[in-house]
VOBA-1610 file (N, C-alpha, C; in pm, whole numbers, padded with zeros to 5 digits, always signed):
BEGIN
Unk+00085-00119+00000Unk+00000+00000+00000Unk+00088+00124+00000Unk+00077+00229-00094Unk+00116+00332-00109Unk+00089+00407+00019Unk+00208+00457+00122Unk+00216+00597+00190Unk+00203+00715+00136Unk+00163+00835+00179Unk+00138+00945+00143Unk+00291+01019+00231Unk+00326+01124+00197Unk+00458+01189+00233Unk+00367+01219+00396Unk+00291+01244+00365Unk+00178+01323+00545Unk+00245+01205+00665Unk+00182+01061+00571Unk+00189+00911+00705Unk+00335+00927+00698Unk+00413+00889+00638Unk+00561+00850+00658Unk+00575+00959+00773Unk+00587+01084+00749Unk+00620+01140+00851Unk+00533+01162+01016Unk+00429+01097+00992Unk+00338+01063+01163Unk+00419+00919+01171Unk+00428+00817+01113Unk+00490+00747+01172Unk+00602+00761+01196Unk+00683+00855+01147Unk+00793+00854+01192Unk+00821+00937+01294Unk+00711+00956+01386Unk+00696+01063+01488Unk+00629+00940+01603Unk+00572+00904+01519Unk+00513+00757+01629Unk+00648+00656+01672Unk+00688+00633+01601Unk+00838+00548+01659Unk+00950+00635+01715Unk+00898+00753+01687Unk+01032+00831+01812Unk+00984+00783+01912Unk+00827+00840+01904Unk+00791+00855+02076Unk+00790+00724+02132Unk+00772+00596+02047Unk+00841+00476+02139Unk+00966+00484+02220Unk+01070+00532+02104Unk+01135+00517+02232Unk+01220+00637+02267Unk+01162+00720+02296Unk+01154+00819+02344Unk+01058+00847+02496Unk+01017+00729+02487Unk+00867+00796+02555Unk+00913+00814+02766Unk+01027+00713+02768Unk+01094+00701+02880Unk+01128+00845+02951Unk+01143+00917+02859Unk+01200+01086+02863Unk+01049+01223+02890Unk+00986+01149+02819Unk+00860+01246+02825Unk+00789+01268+02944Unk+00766+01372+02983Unk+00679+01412+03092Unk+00504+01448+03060Unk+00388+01329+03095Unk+00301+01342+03030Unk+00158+01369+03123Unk+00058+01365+03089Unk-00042+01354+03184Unk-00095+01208+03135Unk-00194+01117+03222Unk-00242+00997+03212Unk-00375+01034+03166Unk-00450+00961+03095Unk-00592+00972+03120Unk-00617+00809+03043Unk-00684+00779+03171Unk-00665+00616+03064Unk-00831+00563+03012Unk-00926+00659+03030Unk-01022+00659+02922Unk-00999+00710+02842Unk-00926+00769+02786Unk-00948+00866+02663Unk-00866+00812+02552Unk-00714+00719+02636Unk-00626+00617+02561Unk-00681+00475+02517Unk-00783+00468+02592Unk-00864+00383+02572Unk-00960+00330+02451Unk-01003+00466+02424Unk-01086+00523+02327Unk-00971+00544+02198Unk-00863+00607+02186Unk-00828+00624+02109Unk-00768+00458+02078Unk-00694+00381+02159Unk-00671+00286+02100Unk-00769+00233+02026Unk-00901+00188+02106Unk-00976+00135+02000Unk-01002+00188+01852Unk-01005+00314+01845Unk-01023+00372+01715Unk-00918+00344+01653Unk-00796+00314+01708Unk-00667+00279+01628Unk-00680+00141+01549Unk-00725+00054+01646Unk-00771-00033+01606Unk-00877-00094+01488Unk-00981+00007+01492Unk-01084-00050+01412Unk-01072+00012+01270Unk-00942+00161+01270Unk-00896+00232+01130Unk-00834+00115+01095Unk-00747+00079+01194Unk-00671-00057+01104Unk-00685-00161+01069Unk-00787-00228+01096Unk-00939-00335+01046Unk-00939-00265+00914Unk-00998-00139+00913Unk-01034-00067+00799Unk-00909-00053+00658Unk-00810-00086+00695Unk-00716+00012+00631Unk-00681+00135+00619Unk-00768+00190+00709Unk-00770+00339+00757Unk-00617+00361+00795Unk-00504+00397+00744Unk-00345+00422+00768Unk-00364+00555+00871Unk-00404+00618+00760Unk-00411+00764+00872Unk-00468+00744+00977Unk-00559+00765+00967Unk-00665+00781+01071Unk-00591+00698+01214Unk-00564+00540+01203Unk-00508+00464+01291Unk-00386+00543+01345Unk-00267+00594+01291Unk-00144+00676+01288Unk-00201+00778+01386Unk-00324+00884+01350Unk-00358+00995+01438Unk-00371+00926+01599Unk-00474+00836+01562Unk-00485+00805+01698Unk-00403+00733+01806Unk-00302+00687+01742Unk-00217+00603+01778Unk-00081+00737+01856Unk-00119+00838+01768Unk-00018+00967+01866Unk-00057+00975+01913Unk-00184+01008+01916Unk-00241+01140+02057Unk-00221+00993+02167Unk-00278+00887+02190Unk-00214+00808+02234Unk-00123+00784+02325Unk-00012+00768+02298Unk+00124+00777+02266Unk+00131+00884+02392Unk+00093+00983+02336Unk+00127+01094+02393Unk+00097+01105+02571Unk-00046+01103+02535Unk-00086+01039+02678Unk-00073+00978+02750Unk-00013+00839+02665Unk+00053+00702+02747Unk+00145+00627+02714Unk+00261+00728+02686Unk+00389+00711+02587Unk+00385+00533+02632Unk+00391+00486+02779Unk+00417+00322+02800Unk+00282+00231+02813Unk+00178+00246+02734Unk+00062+00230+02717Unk+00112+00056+02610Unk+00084-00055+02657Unk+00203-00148+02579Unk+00061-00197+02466Unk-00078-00156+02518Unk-00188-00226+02411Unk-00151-00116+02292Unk-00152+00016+02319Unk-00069+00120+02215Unk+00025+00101+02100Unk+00157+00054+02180Unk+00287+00001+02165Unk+00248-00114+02054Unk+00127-00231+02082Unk+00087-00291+01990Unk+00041-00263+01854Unk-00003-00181+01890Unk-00136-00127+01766Unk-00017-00081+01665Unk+00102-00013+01714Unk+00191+00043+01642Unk+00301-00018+01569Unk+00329-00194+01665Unk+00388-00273+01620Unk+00294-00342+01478Unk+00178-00383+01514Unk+00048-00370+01401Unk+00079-00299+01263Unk+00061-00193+01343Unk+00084-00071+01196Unk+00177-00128+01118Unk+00332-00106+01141Unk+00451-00118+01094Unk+00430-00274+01025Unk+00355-00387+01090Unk+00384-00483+01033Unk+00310-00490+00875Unk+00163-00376+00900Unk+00104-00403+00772Unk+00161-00349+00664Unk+00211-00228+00694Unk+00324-00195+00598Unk+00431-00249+00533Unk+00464-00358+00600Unk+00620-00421+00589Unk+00703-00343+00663Unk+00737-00216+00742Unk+00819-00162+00818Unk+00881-00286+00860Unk+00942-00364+00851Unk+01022-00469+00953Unk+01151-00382+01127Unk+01166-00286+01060Unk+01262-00219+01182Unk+01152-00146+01253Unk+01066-00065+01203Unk+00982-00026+01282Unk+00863-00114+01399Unk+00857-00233+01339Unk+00769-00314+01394Unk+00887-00398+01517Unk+01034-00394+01479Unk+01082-00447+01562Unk+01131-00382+01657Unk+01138-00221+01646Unk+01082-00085+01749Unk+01021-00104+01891Unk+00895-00138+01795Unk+00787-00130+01936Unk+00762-00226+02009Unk+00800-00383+01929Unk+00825-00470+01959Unk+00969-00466+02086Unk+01075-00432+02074Unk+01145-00396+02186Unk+01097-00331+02302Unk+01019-00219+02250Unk+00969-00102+02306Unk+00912-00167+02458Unk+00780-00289+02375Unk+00746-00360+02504Unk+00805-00452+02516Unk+00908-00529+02530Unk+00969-00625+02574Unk+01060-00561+02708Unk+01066-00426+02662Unk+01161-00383+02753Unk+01066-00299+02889Unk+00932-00290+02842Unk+00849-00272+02959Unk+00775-00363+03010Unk+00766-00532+02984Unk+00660-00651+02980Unk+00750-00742+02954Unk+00878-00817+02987Unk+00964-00852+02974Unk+00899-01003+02900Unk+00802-01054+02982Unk+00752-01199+02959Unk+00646-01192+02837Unk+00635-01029+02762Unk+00502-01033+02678Unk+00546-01151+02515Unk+00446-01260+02532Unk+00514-01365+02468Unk+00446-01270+02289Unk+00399-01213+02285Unk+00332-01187+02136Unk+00431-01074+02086Unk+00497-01011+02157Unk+00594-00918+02090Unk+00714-01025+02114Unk+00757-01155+02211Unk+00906-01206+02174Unk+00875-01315+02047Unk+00724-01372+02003Unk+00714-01389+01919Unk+00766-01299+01759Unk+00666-01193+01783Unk+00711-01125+01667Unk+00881-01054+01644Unk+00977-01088+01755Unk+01112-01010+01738Unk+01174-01217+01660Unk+01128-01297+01738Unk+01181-01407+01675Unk+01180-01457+01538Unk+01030-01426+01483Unk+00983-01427+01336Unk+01075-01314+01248Unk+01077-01188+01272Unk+01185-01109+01252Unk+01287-01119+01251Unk+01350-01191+01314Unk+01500-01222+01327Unk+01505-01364+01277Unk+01441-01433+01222Unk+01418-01558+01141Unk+01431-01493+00990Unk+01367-01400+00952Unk+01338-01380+00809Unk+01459-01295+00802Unk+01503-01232+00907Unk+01641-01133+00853Unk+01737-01222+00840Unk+01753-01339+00907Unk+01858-01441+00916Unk+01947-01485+01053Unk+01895-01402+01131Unk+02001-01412+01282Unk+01877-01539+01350Unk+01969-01661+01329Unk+01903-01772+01374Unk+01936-01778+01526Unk+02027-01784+01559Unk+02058-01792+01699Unk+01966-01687+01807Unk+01967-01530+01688Unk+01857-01503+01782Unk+01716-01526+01811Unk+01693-01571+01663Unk+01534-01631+01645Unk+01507-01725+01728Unk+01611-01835+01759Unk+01597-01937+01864Unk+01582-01893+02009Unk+01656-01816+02028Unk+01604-01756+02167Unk+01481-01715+02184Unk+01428-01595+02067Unk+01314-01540+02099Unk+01218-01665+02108Unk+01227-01698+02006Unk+01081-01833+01985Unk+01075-01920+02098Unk+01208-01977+02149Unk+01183-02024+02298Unk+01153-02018+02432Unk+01177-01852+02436Unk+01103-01791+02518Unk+00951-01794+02535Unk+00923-01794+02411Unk+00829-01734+02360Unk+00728-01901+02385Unk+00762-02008+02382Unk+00672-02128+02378Unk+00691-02141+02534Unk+00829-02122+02595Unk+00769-02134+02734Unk+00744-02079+02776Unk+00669-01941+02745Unk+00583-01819+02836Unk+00447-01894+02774Unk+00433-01889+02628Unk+00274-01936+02562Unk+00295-02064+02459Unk+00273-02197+02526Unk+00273-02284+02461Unk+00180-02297+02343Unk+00123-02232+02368Unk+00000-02212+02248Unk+00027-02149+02090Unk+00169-02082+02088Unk+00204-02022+02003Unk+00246-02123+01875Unk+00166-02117+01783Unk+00175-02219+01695Unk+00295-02136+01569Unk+00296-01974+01571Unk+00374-01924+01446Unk+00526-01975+01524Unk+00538-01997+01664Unk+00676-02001+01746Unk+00726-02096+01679Unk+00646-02209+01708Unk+00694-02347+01709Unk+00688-02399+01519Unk+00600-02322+01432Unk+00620-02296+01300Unk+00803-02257+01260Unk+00832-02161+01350Unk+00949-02087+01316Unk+01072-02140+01344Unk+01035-02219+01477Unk+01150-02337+01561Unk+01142-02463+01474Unk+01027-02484+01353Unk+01082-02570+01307Unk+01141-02568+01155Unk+01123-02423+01119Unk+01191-02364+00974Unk+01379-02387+00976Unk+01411-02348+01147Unk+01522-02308+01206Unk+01590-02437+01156Unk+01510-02539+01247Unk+01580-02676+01260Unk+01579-02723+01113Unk+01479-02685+01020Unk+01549-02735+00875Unk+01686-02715+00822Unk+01636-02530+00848Unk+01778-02526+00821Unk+01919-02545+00851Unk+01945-02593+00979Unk+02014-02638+01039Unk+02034-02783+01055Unk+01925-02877+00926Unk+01965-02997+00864Unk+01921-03121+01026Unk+01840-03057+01091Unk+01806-03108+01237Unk+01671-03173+01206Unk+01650-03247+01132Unk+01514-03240+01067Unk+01395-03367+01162Unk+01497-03417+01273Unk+01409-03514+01362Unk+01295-03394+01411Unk+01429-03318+01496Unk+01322-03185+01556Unk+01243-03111+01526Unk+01286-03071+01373Unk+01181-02981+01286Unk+01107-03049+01280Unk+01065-03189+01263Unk+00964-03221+01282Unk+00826-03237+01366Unk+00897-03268+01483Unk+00819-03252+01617Unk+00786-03107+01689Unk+00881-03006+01586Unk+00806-02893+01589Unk+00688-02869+01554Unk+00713-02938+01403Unk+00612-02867+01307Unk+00500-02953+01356Unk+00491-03096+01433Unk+00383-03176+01485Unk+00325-03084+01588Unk+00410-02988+01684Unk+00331-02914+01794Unk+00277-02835+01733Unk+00308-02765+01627Unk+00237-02644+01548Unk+00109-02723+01529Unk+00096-02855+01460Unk-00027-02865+01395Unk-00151-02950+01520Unk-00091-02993+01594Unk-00166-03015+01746Unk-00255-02884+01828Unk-00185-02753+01772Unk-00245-02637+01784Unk-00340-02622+01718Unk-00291-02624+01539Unk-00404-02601+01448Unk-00410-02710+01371Unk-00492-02820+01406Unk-00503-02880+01292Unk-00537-02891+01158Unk-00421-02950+01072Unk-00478-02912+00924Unk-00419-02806+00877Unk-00393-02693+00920Unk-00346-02589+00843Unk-00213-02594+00704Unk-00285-02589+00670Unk-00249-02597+00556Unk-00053-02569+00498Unk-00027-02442+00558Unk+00095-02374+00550Unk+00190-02473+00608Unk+00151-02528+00740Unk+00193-02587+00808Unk+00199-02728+00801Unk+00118-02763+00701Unk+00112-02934+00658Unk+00253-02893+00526Unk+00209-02796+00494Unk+00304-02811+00376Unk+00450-02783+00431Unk+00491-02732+00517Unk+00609-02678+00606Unk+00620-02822+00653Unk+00555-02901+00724Unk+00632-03061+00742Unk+00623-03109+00614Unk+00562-03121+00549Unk+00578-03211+00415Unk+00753-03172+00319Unk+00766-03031+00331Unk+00935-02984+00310Unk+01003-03039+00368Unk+00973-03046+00481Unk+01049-03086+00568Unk+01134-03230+00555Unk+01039-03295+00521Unk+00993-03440+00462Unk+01113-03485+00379Unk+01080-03385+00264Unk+01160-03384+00132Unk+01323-03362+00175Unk+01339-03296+00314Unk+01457-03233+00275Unk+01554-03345+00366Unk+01453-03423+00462Unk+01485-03543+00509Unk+01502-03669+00424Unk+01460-03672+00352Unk+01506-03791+00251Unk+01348-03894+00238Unk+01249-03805+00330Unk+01120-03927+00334Unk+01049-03865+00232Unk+01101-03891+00126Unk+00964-03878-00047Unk+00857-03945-00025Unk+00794-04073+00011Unk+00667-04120+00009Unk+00606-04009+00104Unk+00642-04009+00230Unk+00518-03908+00341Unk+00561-03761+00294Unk+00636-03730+00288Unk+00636-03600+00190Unk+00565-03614+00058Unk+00510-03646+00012Unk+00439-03634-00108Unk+00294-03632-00066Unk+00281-03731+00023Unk+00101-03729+00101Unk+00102-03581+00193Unk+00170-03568+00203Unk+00174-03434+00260Unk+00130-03264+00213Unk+00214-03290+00119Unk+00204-03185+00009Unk+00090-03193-00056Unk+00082-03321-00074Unk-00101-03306-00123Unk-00214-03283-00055Unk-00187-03334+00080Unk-00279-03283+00151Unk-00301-03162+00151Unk-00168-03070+00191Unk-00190-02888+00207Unk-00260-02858+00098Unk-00205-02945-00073Unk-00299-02824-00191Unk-00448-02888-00222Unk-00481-02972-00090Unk-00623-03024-00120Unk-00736-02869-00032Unk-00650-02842+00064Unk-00702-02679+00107Unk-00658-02598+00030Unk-00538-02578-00004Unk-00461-02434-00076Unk-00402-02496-00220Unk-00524-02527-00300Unk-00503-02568-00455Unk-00358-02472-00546Unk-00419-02361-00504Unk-00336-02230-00611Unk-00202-02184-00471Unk-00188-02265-00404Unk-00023-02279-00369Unk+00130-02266-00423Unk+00148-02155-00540Unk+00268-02213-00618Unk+00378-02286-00578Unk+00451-02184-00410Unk+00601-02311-00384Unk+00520-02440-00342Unk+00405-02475-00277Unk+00360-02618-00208Unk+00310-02689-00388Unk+00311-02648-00453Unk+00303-02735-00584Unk+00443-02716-00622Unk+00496-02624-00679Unk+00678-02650-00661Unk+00739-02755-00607Unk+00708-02731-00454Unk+00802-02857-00408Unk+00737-02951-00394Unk+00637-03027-00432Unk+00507-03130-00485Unk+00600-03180-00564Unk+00606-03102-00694Unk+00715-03146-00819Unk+00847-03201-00811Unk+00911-03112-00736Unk+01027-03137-00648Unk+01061-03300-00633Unk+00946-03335-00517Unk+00928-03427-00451Unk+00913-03534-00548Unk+00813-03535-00635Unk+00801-03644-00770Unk+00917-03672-00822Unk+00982-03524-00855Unk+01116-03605-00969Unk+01210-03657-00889Unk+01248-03634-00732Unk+01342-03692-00701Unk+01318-03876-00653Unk+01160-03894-00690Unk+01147-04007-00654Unk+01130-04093-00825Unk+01210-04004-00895Unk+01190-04085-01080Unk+01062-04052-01190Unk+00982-03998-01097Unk+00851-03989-01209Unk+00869-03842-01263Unk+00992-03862-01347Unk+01017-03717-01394Unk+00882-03640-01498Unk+00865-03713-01577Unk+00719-03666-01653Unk+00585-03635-01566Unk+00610-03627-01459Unk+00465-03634-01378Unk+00517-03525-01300Unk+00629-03487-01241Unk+00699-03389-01236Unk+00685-03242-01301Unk+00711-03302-01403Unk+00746-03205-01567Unk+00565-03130-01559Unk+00485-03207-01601Unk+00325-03137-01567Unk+00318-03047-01465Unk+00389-03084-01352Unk+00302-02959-01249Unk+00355-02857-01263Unk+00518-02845-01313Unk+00606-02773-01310Unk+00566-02679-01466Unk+00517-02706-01495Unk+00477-02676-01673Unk+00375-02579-01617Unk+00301-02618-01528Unk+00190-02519-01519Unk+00202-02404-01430Unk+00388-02396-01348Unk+00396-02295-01294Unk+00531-02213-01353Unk+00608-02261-01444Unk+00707-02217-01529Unk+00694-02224-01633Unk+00814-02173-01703Unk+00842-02245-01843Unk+00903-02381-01844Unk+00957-02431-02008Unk+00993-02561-02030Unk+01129-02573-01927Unk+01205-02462-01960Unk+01348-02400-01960Unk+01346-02460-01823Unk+01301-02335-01690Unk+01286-02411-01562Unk+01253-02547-01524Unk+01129-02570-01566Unk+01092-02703-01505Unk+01227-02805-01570Unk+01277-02799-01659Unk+01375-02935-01721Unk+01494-02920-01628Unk+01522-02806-01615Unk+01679-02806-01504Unk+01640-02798-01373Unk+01504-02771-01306Unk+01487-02815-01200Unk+01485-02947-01169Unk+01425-03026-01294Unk+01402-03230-01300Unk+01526-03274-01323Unk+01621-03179-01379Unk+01766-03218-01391Unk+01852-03236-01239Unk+01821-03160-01204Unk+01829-03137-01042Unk+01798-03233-01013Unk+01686-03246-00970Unk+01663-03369-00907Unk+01676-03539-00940Unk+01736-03490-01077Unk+01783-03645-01112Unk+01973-03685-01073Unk+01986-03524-01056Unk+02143-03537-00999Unk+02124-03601-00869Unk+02047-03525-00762Unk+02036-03572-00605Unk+01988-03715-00629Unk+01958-03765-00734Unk+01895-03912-00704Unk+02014-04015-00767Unk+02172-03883-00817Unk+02261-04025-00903Unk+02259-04078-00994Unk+02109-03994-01094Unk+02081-04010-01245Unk+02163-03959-01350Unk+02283-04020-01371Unk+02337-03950-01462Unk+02249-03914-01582Unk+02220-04040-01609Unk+02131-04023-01759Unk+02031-03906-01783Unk+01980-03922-01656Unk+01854-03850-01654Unk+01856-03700-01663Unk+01994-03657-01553Unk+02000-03547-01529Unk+02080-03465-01631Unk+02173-03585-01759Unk+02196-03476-01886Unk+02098-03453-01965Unk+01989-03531-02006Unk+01887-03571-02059Unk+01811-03403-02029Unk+01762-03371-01902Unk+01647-03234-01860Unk+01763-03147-01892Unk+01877-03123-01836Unk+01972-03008-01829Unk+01995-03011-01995Unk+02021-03074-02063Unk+02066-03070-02180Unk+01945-02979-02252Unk+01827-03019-02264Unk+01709-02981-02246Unk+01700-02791-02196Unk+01724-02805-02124Unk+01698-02689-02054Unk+01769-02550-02117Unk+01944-02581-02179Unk+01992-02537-02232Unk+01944-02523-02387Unk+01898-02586-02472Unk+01849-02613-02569Unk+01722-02531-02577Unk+01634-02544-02489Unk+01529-02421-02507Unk+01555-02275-02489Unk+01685-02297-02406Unk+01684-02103-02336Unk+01877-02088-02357Unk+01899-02115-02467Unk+02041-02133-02458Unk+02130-02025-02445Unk+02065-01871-02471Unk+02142-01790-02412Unk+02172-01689-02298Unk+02040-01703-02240Unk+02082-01728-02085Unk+02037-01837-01993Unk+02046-01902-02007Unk+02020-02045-01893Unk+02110-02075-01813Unk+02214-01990-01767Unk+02309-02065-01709Unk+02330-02111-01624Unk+02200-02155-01501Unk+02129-02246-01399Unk+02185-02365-01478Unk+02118-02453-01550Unk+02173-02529-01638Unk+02250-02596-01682Unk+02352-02471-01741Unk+02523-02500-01772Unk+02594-02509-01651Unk+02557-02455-01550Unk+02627-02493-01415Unk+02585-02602-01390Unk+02487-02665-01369Unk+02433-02766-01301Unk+02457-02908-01385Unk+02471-02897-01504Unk+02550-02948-01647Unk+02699-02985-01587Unk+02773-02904-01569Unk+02932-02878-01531Unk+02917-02967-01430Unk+02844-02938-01272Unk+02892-03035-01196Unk+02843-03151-01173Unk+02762-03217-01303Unk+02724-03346-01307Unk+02845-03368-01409Unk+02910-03302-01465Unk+03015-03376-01539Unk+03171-03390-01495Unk+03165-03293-01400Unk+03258-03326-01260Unk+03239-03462-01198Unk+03123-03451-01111Unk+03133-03576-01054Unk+03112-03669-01154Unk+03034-03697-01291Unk+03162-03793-01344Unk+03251-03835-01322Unk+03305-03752-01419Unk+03476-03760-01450Unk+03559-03773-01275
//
């Protein structure tokens, strides 16, 4: 959503006074913050930017350490994409509500997508043993452990996530990756299908659907799903791929060769992936 030059600069008056607000000398009135939060609230239901922003100062102002406030503002920033601003106010109350598990949630998810895993692991663990209930935590504790090739655990993460919500979809498909990246292709494949039996128009959970097919040989059955979310070019050096991880020589000059041949002057996904199947050859 497009900012107007007006919002950028209220919010950027709203995240001083976070943390700033330690300094300010204010009066209380906690009906009136009351009132304005809610209106903050229901502009931002609305998409109301402004409107939420106004009320969210005067606010502020009144109750610079007001932490349902502090929310609304972490809110704001997140619908925007602000990621530093949302991780602002998110400090803002951590550092007044030390145990508030919904802002060490949101600094862990944040520090997951920026890449500081070590800190994401902290936050998120905090964060399940203040609120076991937190299903994005234990979602995020088990993205971690993929990547960190830990994939018993990511699993029994991603099992507490879905003991929370069953079925969800994101999250069937997040173990079903998981699956794949463990080496279990049969339950990774029931998996993945399950999620796009809720979320049909899924592109990566049909991606790695495909994924999952060619590394188990059914490269043509592969090739279809992948057809309907790329071109030829991609889908053949992605099946090339996966005929390398499976030790297919044949197979994997066969798509890559392919791949080059349709898009030959820039493909060079391809010609690399070409090169080090002819490395490990030779």
């Amino acid at each position: 959503m497009h900012k107007s030059s007006s919002q950028v600069r209220t919010l950027v008056f709203v995240v001083a006074l976070t943390l700033l607000a330690s300094c300010t000398s204010v009066r209380n009135d906690t009906t009136e913050v009351d009132l304005l939060r809610k209106a903050a609230s229901a502009a931002l239901d609305r998409g109301e930017l402004g409107i939420a922003l106004s009320n969210l100062r005067e606010a502020l102002v009144l109750s610079p350490n007001d932490i349902e406030a502090l929310r609304l503002v972490s809110r704001f920033h997140g619908t925007v994409g602000d990621e530093s601003g949302q991780r602002q106010a998110a400090e803002r109350i951590i550092a007044l509500a030390p145990e508030d598990s919904e802002s060490l949630e949101t600094l862990g998810l944040l520090s997951l997508r920026e890449g500081r895993l070590q800190e994401a692991v902290e936050y998120l663990q905090r964060t399940v043993e203040i609120a076991p209930e937190s299903w994005r935590a234990w979602n995020g504790l088990g993205i971690i452990a993929d990547i960190e090739r830990q994939f018993s655990e990511a699993e029994h993460f991603f099992q507490y996530a879905l003991a929370i919500l069953p079925g969800h979809p994101k999250l069937v498909a997040n173990l079903g990756w998981s699956r794949v990246l463990a080496g279990d292709y049969v339950a990774a494949e029931l998996l993945l299908l399950e999620s796009l039996e809720t979320m049909p128009d899924a592109a990566v959970t049909r991606s790695n659907l495909a994924f999952c097919i060619a590394l188990q040989g059914r490269y043509e059955q592969a090739m279809e799903i992948y057809r309907s979310l790329y071109g030829d070019s991609v889908a053949s050096n992605n099946i090339g791929y996966a005929a390398m991880v499976r030790n297919d020589s044949a197979g994997a000059r066969q798509y890559l060769e392919k791949a080059m041949q349709l898009e030959p002057s820039f493909y060079d996904k391809a010609a690399d992936n070409l090169n080090r199947l002819n490395a490990r050859i030779e």
